[in-house]
C-alpha positions in Angstrom: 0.0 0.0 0.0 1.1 3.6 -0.9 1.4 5.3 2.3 1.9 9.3 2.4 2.5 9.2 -1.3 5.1 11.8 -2.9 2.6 12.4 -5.5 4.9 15.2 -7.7 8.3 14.4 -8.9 8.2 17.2 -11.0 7.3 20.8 -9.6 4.6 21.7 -12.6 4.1 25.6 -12.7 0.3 25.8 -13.2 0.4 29.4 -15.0 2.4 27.9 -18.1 0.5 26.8 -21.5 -1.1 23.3 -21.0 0.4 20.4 -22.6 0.2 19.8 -26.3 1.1 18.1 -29.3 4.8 18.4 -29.5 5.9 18.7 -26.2 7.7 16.7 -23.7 5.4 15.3 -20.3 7.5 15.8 -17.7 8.5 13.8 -14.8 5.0 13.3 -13.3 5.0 11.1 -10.2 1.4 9.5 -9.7 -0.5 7.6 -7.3 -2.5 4.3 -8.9 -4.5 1.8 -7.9 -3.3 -1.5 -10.6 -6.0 -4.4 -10.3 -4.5 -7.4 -9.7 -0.7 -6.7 -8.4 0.8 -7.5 -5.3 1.1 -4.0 -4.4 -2.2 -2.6 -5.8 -1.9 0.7 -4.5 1.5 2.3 -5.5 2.9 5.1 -7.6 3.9 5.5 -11.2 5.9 8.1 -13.2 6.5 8.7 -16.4 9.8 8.2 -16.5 8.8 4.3 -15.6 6.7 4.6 -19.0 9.5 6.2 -21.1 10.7 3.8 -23.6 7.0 2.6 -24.7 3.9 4.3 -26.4 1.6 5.2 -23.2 -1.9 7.3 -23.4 -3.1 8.9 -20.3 -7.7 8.8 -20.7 -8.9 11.1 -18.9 -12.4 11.0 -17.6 -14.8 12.7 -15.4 -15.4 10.5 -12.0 -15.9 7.5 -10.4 -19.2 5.9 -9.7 -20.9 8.0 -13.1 -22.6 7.0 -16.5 -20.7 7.3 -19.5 -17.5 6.6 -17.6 -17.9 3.1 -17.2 -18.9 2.5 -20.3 -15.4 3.7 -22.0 -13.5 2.3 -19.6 -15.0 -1.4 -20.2 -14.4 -0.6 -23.7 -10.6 0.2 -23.4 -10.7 -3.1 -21.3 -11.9 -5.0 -23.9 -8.9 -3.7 -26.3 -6.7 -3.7 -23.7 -4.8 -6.6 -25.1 -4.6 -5.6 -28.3 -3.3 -1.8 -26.8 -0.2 -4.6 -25.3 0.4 -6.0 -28.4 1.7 -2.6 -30.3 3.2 -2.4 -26.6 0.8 0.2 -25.4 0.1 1.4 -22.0 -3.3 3.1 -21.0 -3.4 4.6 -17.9 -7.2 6.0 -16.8 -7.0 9.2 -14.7 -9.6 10.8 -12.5 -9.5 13.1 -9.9 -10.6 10.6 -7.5 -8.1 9.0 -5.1 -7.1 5.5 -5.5 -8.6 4.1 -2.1 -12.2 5.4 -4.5 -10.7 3.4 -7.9 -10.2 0.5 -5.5 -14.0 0.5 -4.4 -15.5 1.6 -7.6 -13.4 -1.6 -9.1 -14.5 -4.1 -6.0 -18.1 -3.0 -6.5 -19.1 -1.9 -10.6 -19.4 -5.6 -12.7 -18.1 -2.8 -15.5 -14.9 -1.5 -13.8 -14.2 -5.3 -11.8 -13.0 -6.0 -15.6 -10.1 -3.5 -15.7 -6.5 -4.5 -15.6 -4.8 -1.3 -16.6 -3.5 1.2 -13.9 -6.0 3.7 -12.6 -4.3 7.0 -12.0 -5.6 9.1 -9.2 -5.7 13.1 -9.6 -6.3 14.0 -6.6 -4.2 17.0 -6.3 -5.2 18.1 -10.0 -2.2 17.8 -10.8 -2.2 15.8 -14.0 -5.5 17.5 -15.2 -4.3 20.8 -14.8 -1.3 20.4 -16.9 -2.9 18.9 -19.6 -5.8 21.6 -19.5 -8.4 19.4 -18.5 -9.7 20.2 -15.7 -12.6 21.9 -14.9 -11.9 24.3 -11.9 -15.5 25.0 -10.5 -16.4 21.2 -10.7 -13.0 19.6 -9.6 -13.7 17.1 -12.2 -11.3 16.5 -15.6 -12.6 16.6 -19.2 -12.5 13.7 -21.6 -8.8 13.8 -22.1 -6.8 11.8 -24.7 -2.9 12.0 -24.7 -0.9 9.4 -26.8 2.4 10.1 -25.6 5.6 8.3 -27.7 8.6 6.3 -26.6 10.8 9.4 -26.3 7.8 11.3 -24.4 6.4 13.5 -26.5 2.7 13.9 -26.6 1.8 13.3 -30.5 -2.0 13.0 -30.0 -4.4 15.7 -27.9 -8.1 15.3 -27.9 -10.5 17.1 -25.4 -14.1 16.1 -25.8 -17.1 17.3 -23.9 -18.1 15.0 -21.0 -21.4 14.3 -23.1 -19.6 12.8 -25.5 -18.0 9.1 -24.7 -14.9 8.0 -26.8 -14.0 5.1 -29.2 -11.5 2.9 -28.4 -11.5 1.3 -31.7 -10.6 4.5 -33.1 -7.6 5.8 -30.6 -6.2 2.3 -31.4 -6.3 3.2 -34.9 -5.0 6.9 -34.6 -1.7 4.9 -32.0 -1.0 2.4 -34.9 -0.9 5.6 -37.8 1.6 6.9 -35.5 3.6 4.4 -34.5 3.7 3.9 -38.5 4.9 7.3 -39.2 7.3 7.3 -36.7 8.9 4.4 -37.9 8.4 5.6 -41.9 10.2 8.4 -42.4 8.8 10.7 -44.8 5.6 9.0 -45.0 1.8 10.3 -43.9 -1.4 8.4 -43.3 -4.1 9.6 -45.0 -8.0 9.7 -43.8 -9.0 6.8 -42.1 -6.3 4.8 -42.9 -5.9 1.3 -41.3 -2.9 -0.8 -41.0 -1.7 -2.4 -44.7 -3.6 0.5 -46.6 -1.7 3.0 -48.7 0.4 6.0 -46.9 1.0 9.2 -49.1 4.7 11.1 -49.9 4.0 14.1 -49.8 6.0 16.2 -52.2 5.9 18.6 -55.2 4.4 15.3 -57.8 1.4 15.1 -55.3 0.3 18.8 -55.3 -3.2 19.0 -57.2 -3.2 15.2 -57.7 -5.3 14.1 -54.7 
């Protein structure tokens, strides 16, 4: 159990821009709840994570409506997120004592493998300009992050609207593509073994 938990490594100054496509996540130090490990409430940081594609999912609260339902949904990819070695890591600003009970008690959540990240402090959501001050509660937040840890994917959605993990898996394996193929885009909706494009002068006014 994670007693008195250091829950900062890194000393984030709130008044800077949120995090973004293109920048580095620094050296966050979290508290988690991970079902099923020996030690099921410890800490994480994303230095740990560095080396591997990890996506930090936001979403609003325990113990809600639409939350369980994407949750159960990235359970259900969740091994195929491990097999283009993928982390997810859920965030919330509940605390992980609250992830522990929501998991013991919702049929939904009791599914879930994946580390849940607890916000408590804001910390997290406040860097990457999710949360939502009056309420204490974070957007719908998606951050793929890449193996140097960069953030190469930033969506924000309203908290009405629940998310596709079918799609993020698609948008992670367009990226890891491009990352590994120089010089090479993805066009709309592509899917792994379709066509990329080269973009250069011979393309202009062809597509």
């Amino acid at each position: 159990m994670c007693n008195n938990c250091n829950m900062e490594m890194y000393d984030f100054d709130s008044s800077l821009a949120p995090l973004s496509v293109g920048d580095s996540v620094p050296n966050f130090e979290f508290e988690v709840f991970k079902p099923g490990s020996k030690e099921e409430l410890t800490k994480m940081s994303v230095e740990e994570l560095k080396g591997k594609w990890f996506v930090f999912f936001f979403y609003p609260a325990d113990f809600t409506f639409v939350c369980p339902t994407e949750l159960e949904q990235m359970q259900a990819r969740y091994a195929d997120f491990k097999k283009e070695d993928v982390e997810i890591i859920s965030v919330s600003t509940d605390t992980a004592f609250a992830h522990k009970a929501w998991h013991d008690s919702s049929p939904a959540i009791g599914q879930i493998e994946y580390p849940m990240a607890a916000d408590a402090n804001h910390m997290l959501s406040e860097a990457f300009g999710v949360l939502i001050p009056d309420e204490g509660l974070a957007l719908r937040g998606t951050f793929v992050v890449n193996p140097e840890g960069e953030i190469v994917l930033a969506e924000i959605n309203d908290n009405s609207i629940g998310r596709n993990a079918d799609e993020l898996l698609r948008k992670i394996k367009a990226a890891k593509y491009v990352a590994s193929h120089d010089g090479q885009v993805c066009p709309a909706s592509w899917v792994e073994g379709a066509d990329t494009l080269t973009p250069g002068i011979d393309l202009v006014n062809k597509i």
